[in-house]
C-alpha positions in Angstrom: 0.0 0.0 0.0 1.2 3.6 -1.0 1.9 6.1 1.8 0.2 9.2 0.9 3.7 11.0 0.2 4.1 8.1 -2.6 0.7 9.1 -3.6 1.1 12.7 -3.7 4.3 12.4 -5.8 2.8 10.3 -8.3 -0.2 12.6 -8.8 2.0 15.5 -8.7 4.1 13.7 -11.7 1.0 13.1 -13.4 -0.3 16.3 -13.2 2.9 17.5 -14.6 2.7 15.4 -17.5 -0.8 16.7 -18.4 -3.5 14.9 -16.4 -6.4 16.8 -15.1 -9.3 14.6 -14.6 -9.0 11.8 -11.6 -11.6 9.4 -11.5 -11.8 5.9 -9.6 -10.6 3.1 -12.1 -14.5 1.6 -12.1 -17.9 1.8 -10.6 -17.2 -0.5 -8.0 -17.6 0.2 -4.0 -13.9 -0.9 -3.8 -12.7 1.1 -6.4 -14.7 4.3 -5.2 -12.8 3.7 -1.8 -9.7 3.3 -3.8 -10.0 6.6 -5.0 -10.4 8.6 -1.8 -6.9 8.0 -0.6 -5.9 9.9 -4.5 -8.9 12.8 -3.8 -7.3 13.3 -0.1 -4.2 13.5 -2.1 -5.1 16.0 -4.2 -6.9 17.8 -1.6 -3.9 18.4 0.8 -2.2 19.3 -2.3 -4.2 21.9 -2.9 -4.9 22.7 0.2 -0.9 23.4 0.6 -0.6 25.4 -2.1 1.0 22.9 -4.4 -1.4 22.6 -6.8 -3.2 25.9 -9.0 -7.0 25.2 -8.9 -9.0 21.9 -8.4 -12.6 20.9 -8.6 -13.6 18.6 -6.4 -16.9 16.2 -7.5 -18.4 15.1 -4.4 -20.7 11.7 -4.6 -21.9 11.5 -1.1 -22.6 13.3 1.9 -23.3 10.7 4.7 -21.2 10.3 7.8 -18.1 10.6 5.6 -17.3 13.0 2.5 -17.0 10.9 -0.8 -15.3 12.4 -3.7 -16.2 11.2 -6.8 -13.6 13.1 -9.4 -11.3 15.8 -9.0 -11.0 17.8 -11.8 -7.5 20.2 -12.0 -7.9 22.9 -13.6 -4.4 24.8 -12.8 -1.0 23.1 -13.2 1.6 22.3 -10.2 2.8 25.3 -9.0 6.5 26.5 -8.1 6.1 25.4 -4.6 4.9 22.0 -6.1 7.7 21.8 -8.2 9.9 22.2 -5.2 8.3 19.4 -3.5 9.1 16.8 -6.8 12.1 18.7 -6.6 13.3 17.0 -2.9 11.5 13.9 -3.4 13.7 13.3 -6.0 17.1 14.3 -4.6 15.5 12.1 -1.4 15.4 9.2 -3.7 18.7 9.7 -5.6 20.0 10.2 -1.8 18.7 6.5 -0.7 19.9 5.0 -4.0 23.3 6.7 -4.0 
């Protein structure tokens, strides 16, 4: 299972490479759950000011908030950037 700064780095690569739209893989209750841990992802992301501008689609209100897409409509930002930026030199660091 991926920590949620493995997560975070791989959306943030993503992103980077052009993805916008994040959506859970199917339509299953598994895969919806699935998903969360990427929207939570992208939420803190944004939330920290790593991200421009997301859009979050929200599927359920119950008990618990269920994001259903995430839609990002800025780019990574300089202070996103900076974060790939050590996570990289982290892992060249560990490899080296």
């Amino acid at each position: 299972m991926k920590t949620l700064g493995l997560i975070l780095e791989s959306i943030l690569e993503e992103i980077c490479t052009g993805k916008k739209l994040f959506t859970p893989e199917a339509g299953t209750q598994e895969a919806m759950e699935k998903f969360q841990k990427v929207a939570k992802a992208i939420s803190y992301a944004d939330s920290e000011g790593l991200l421009e501008h997301c859009q979050f689609g929200i599927a359920d209100f119950t008990e618990r908030l269920t994001f259903s897409r995430v839609l990002v409509t800025g780019g990574v930002t300089e202070k996103g950037h900076e974060f790939l930026r050590l996570r990289f030199s982290d892992h060249q660091q560990k490899v080296g």
